[in-house]
PDBQT receptor file of N, H, CA, C and O in Angstrom, charges set to zero:
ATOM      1  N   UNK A   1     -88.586 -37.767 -28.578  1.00  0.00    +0.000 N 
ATOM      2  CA  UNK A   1     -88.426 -39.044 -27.938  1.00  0.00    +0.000 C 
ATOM      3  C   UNK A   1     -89.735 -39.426 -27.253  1.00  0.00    +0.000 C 
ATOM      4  O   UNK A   1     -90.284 -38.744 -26.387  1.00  0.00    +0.000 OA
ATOM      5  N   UNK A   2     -90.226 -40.725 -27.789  1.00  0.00    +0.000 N 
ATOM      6  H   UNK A   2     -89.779 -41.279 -28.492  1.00  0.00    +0.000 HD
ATOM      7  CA  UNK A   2     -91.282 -40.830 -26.600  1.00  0.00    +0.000 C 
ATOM      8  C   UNK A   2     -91.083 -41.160 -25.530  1.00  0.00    +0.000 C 
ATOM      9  O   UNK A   2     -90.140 -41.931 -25.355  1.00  0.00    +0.000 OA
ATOM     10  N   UNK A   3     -91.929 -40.692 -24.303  1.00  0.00    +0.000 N 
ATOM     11  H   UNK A   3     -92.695 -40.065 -24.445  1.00  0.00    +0.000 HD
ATOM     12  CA  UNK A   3     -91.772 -41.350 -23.198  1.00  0.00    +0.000 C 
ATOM     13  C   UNK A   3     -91.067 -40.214 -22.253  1.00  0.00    +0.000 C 
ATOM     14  O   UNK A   3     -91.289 -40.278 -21.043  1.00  0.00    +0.000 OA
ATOM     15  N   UNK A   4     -90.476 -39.485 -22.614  1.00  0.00    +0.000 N 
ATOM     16  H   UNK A   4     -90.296 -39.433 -23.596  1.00  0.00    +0.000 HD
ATOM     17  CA  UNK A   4     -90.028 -38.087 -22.231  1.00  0.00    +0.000 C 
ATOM     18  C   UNK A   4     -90.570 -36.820 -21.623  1.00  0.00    +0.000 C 
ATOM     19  O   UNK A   4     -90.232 -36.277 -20.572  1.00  0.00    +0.000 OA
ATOM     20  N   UNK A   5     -91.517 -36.450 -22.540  1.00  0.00    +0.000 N 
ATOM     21  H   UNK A   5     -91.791 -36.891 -23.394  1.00  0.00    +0.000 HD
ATOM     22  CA  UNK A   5     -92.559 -35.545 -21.539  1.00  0.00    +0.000 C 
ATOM     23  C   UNK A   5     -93.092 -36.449 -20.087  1.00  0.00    +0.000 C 
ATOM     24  O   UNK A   5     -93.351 -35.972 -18.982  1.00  0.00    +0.000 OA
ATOM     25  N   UNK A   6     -93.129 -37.426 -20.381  1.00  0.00    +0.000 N 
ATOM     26  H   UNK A   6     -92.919 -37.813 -21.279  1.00  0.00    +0.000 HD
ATOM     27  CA  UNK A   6     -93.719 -38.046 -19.280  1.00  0.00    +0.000 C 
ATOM     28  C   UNK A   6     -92.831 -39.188 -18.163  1.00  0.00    +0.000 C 
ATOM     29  O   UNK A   6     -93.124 -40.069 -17.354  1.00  0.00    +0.000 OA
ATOM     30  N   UNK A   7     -91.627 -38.548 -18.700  1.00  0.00    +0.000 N 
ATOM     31  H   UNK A   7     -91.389 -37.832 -19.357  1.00  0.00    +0.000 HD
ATOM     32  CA  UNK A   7     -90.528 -38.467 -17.488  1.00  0.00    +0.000 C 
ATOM     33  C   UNK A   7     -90.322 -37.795 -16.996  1.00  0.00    +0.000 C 
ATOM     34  O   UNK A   7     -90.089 -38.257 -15.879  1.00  0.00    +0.000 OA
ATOM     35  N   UNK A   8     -90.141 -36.296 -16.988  1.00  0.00    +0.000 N 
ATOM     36  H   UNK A   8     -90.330 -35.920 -17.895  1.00  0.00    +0.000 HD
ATOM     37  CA  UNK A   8     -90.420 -34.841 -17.002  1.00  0.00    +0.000 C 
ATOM     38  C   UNK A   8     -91.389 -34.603 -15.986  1.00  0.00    +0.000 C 
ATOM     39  O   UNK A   8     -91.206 -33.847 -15.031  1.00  0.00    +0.000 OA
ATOM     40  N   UNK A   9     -92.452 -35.281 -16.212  1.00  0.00    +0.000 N 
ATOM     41  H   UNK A   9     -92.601 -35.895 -16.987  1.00  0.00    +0.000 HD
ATOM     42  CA  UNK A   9     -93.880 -34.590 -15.420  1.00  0.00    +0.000 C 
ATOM     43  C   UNK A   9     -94.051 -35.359 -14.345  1.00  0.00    +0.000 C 
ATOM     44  O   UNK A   9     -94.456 -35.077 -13.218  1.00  0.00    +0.000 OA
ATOM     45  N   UNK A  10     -93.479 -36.980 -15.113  1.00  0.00    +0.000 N 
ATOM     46  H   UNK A  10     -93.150 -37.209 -16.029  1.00  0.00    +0.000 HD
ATOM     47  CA  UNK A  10     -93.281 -38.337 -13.190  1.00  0.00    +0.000 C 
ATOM     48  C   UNK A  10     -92.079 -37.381 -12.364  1.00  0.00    +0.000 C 
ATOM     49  O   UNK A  10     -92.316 -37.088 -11.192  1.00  0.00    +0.000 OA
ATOM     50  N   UNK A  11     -90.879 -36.939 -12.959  1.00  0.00    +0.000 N 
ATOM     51  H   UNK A  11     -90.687 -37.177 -13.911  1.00  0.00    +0.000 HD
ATOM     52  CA  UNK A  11     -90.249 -36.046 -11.881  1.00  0.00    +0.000 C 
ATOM     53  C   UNK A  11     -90.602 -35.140 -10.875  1.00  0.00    +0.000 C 
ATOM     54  O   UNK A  11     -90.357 -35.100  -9.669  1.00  0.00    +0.000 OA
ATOM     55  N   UNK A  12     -91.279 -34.368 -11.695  1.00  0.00    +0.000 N 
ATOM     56  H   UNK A  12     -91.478 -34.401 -12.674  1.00  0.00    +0.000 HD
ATOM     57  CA  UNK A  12     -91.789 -33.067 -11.265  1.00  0.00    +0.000 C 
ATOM     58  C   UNK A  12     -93.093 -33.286 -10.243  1.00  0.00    +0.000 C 
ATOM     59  O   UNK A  12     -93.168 -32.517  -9.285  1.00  0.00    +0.000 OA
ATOM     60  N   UNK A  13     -93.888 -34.075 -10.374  1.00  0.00    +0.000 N 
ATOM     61  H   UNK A  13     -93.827 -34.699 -11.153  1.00  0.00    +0.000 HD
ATOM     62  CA  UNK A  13     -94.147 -34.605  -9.653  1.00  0.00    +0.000 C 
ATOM     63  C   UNK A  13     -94.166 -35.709  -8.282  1.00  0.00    +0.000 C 
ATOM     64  O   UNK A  13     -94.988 -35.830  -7.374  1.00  0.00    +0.000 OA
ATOM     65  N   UNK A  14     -92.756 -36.510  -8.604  1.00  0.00    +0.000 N 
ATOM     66  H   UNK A  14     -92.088 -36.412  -9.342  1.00  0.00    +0.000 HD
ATOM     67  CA  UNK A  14     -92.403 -36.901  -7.493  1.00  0.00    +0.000 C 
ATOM     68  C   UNK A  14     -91.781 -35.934  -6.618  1.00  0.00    +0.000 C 
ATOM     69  O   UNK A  14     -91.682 -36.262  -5.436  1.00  0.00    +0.000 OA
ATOM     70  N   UNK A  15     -91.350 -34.821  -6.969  1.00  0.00    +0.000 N 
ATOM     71  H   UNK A  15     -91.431 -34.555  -7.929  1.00  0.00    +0.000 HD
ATOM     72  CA  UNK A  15     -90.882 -34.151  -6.232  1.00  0.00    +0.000 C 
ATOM     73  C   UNK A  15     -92.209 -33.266  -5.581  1.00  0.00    +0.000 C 
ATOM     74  O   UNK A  15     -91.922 -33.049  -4.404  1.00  0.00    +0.000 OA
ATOM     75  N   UNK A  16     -92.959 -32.936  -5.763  1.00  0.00    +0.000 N 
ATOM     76  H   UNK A  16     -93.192 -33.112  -6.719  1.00  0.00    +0.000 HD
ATOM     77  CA  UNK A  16     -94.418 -32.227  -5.622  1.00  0.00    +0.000 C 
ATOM     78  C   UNK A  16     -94.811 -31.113  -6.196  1.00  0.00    +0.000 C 
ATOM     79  O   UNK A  16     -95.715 -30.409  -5.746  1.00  0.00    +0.000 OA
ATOM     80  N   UNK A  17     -94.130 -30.861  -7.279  1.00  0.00    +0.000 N 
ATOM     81  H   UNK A  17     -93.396 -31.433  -7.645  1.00  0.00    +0.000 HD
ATOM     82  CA  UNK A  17     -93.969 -29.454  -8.074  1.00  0.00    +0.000 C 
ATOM     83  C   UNK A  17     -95.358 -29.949  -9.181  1.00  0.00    +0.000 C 
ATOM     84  O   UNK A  17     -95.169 -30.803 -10.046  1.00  0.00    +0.000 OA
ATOM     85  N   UNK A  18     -96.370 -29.450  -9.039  1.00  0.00    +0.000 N 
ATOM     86  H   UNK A  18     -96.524 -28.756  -8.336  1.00  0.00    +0.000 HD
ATOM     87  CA  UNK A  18     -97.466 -29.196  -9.814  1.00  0.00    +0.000 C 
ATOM     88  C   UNK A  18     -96.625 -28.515 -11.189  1.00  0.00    +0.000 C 
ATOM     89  O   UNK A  18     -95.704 -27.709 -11.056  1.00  0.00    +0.000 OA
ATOM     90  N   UNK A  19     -97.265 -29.134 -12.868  1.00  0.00    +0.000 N 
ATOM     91  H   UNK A  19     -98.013 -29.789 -12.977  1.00  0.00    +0.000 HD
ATOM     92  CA  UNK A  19     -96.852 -28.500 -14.268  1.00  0.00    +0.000 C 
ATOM     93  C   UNK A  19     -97.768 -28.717 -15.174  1.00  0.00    +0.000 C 
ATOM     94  O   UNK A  19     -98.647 -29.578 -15.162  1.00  0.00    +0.000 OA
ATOM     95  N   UNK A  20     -97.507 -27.783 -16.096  1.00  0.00    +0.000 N 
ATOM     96  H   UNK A  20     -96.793 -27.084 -16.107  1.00  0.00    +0.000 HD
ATOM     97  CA  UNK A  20     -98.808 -28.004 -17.025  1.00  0.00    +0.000 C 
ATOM     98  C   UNK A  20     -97.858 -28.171 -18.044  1.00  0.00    +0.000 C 
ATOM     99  O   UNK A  20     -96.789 -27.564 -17.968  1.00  0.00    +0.000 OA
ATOM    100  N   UNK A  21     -98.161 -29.082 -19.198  1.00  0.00    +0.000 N 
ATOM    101  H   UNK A  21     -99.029 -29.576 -19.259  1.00  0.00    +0.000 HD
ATOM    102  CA  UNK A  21     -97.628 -29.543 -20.162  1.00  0.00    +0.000 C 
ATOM    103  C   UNK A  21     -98.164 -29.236 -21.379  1.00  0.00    +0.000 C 
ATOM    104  O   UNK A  21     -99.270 -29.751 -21.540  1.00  0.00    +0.000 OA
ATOM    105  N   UNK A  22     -97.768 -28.574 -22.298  1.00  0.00    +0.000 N 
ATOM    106  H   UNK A  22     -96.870 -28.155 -22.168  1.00  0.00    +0.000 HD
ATOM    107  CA  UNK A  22     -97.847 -27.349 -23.850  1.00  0.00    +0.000 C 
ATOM    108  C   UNK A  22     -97.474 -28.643 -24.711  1.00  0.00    +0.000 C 
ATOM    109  O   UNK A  22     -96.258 -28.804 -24.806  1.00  0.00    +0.000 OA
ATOM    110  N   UNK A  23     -98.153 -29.472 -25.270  1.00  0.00    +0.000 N 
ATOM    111  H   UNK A  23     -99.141 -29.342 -25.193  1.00  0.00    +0.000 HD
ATOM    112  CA  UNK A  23     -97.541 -29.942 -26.236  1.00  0.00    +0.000 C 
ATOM    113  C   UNK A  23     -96.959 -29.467 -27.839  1.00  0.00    +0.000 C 
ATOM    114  O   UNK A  23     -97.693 -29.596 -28.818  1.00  0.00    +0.000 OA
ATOM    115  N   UNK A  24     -96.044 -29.104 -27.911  1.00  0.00    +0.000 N 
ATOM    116  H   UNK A  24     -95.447 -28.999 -27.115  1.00  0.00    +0.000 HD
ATOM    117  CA  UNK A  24     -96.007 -28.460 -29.683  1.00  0.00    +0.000 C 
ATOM    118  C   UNK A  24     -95.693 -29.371 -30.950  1.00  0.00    +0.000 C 
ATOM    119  O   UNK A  24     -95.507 -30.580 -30.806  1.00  0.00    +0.000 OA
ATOM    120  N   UNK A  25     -95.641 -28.766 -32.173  1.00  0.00    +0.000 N 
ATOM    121  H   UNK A  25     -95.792 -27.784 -32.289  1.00  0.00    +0.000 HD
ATOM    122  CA  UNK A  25     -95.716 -29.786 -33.303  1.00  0.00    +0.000 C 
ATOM    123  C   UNK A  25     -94.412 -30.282 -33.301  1.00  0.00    +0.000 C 
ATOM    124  O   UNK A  25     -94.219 -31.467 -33.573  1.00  0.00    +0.000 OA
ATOM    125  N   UNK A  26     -92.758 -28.927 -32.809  1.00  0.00    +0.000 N 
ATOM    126  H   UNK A  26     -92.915 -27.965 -32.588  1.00  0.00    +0.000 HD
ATOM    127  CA  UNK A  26     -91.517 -29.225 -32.569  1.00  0.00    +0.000 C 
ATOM    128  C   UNK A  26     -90.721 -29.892 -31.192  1.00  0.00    +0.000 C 
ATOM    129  O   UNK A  26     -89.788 -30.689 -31.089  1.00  0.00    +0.000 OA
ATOM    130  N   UNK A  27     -91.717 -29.029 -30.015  1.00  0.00    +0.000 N 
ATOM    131  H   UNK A  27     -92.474 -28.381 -30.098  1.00  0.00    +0.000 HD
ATOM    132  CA  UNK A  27     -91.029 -29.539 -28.605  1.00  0.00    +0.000 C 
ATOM    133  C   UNK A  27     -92.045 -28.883 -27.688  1.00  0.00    +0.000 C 
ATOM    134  O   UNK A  27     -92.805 -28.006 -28.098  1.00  0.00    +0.000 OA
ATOM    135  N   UNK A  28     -92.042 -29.294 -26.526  1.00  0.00    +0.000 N 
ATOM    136  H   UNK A  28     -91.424 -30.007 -26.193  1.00  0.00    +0.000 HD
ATOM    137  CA  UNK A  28     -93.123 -29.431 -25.796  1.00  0.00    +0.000 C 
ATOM    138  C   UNK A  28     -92.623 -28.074 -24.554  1.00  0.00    +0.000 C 
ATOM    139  O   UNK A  28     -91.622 -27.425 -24.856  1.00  0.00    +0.000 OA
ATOM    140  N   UNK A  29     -93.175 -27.811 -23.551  1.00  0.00    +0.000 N 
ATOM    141  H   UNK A  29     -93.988 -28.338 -23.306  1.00  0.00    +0.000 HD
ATOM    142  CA  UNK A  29     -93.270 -26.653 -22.807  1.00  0.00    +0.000 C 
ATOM    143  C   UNK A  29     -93.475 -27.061 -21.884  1.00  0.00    +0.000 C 
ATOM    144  O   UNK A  29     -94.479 -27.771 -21.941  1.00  0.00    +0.000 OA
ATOM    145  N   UNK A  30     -92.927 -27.001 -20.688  1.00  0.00    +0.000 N 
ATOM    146  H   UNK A  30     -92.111 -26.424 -20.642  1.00  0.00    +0.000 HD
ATOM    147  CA  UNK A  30     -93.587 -27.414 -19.445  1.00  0.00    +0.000 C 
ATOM    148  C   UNK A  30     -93.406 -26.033 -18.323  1.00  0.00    +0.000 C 
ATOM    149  O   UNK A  30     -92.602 -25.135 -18.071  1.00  0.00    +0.000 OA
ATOM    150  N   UNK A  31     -94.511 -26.468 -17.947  1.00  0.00    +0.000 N 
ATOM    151  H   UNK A  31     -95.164 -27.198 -18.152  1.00  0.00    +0.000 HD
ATOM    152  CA  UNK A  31     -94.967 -24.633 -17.101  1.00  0.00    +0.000 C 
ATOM    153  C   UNK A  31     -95.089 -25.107 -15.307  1.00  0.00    +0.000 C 
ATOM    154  O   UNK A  31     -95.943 -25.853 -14.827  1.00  0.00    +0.000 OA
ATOM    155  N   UNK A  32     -93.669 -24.234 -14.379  1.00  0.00    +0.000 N 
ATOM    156  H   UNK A  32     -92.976 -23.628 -14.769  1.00  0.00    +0.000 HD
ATOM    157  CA  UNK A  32     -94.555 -24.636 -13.194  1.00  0.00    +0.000 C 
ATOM    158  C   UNK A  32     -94.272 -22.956 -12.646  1.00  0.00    +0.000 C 
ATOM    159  O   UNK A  32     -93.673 -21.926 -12.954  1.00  0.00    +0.000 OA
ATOM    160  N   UNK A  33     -95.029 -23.447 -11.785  1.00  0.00    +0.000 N 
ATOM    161  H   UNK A  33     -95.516 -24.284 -11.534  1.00  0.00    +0.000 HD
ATOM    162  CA  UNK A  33     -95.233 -21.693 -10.510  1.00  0.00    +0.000 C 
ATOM    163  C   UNK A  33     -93.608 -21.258 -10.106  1.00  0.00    +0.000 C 
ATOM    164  O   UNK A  33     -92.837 -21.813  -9.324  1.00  0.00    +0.000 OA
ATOM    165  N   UNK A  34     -93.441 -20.197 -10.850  1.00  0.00    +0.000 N 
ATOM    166  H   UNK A  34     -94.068 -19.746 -11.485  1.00  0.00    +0.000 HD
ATOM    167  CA  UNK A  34     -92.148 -19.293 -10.661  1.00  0.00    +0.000 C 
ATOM    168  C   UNK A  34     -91.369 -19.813  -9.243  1.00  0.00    +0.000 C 
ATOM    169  O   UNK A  34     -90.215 -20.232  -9.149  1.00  0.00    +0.000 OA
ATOM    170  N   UNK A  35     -92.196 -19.679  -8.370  1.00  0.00    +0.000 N 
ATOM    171  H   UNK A  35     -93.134 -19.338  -8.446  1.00  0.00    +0.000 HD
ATOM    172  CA  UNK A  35     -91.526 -20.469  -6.879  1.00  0.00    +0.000 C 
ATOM    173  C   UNK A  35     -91.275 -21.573  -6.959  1.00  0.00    +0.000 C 
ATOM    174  O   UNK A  35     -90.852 -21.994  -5.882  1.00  0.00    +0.000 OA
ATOM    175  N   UNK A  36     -91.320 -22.360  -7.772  1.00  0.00    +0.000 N 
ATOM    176  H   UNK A  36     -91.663 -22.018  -8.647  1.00  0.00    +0.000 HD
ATOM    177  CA  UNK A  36     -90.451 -23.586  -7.443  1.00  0.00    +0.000 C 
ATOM    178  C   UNK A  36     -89.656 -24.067  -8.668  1.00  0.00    +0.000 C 
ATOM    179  O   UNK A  36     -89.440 -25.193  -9.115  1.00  0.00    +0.000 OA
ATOM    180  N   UNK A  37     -89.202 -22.523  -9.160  1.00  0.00    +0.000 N 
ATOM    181  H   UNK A  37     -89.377 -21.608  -8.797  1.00  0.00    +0.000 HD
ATOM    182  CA  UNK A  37     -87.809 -23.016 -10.607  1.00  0.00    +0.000 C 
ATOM    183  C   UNK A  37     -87.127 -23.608 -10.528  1.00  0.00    +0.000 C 
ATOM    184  O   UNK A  37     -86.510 -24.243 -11.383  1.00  0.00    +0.000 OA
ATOM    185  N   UNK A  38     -87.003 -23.544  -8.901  1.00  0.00    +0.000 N 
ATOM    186  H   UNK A  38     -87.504 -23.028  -8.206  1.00  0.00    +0.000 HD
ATOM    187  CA  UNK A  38     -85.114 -24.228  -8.991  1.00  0.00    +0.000 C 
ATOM    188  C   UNK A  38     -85.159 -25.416  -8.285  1.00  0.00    +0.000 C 
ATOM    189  O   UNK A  38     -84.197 -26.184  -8.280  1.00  0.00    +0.000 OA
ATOM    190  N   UNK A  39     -86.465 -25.699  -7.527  1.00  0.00    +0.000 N 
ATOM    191  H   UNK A  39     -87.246 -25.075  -7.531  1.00  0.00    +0.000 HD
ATOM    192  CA  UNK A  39     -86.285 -26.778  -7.315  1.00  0.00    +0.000 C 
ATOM    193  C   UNK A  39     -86.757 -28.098  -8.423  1.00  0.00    +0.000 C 
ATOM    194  O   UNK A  39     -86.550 -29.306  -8.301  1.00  0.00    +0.000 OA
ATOM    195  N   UNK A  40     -87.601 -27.190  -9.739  1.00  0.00    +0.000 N 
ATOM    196  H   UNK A  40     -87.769 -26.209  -9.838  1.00  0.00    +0.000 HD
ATOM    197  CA  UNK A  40     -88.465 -27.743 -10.931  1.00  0.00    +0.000 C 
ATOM    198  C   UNK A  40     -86.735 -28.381 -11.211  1.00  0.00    +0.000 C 
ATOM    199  O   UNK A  40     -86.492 -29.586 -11.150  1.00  0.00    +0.000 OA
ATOM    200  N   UNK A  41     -85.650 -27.313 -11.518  1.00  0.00    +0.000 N 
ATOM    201  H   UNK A  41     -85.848 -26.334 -11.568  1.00  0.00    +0.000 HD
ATOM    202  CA  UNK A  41     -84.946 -27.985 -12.325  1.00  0.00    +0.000 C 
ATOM    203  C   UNK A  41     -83.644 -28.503 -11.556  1.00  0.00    +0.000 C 
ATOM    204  O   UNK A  41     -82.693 -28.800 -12.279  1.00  0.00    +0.000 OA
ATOM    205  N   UNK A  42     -83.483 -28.651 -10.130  1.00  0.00    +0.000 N 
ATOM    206  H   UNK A  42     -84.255 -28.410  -9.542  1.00  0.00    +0.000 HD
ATOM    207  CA  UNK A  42     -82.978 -29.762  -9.487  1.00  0.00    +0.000 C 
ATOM    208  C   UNK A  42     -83.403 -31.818  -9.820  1.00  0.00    +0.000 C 
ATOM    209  O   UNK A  42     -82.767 -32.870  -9.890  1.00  0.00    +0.000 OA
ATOM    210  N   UNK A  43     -85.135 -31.263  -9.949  1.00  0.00    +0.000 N 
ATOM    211  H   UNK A  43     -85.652 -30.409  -9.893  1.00  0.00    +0.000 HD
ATOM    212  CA  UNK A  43     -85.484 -33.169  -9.973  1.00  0.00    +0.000 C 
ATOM    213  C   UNK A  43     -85.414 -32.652 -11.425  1.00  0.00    +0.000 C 
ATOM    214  O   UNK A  43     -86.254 -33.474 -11.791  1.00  0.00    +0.000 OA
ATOM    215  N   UNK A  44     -85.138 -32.018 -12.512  1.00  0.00    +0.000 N 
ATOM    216  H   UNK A  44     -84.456 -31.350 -12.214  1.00  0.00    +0.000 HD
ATOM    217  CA  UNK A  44     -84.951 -32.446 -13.959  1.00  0.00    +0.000 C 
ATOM    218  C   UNK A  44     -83.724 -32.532 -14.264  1.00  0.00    +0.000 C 
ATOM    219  O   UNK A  44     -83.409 -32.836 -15.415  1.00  0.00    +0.000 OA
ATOM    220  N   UNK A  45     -82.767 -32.279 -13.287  1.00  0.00    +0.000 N 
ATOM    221  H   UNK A  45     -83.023 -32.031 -12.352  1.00  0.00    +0.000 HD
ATOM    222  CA  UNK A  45     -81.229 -32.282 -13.750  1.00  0.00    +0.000 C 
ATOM    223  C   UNK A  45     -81.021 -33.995 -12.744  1.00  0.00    +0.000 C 
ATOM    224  O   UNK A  45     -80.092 -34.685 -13.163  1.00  0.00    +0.000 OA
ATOM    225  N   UNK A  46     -81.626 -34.437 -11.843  1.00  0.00    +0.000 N 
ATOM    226  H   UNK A  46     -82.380 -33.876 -11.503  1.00  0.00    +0.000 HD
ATOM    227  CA  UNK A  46     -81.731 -35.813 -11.460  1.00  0.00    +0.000 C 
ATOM    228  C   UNK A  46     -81.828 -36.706 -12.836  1.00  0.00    +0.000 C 
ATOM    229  O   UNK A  46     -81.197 -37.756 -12.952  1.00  0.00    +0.000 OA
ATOM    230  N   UNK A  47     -82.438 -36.334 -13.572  1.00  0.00    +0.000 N 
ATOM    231  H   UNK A  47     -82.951 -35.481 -13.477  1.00  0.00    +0.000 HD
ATOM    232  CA  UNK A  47     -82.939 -37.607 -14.631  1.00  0.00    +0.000 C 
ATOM    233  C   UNK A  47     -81.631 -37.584 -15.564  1.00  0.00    +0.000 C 
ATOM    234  O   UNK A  47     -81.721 -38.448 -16.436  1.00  0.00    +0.000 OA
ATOM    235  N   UNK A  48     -80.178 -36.677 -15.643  1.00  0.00    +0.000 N 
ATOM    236  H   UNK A  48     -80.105 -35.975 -14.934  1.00  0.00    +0.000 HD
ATOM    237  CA  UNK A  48     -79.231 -36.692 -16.210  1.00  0.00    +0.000 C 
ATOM    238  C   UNK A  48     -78.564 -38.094 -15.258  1.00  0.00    +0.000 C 
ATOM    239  O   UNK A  48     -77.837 -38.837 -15.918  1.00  0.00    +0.000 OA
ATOM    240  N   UNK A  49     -78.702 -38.336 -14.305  1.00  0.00    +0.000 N 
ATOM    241  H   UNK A  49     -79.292 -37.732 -13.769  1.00  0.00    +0.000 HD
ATOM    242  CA  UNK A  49     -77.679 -39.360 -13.214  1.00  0.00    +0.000 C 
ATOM    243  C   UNK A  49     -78.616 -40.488 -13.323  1.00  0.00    +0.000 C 
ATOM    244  O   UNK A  49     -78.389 -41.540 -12.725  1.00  0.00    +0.000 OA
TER     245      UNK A  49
């Protein structure tokens, strides 16, 4: 989908969670610092609502 990784990374960033983004030929990777997993996937489970 376009536009996706880079909903992903406006999240993760509005929230202040620094990520580095793996693009692949199938699906993409997004990498943040072990300490903030759960809050990485609190603002990515936001973009479901």
């Amino acid at each position: 989908m376009v536009g996706l990784t880079a909903a992903f990374s406006e999240a993760l960033a509005a929230a202040g969670i620094p990520c580095n983004v793996l693009a692949c030929r199938h699906h993409d990777h997004l990498l943040v610092p072990v300490d903030d997993v759960d809050r990485a996937l609190a603002a990515l489970e936001q973009l479901r609502h």
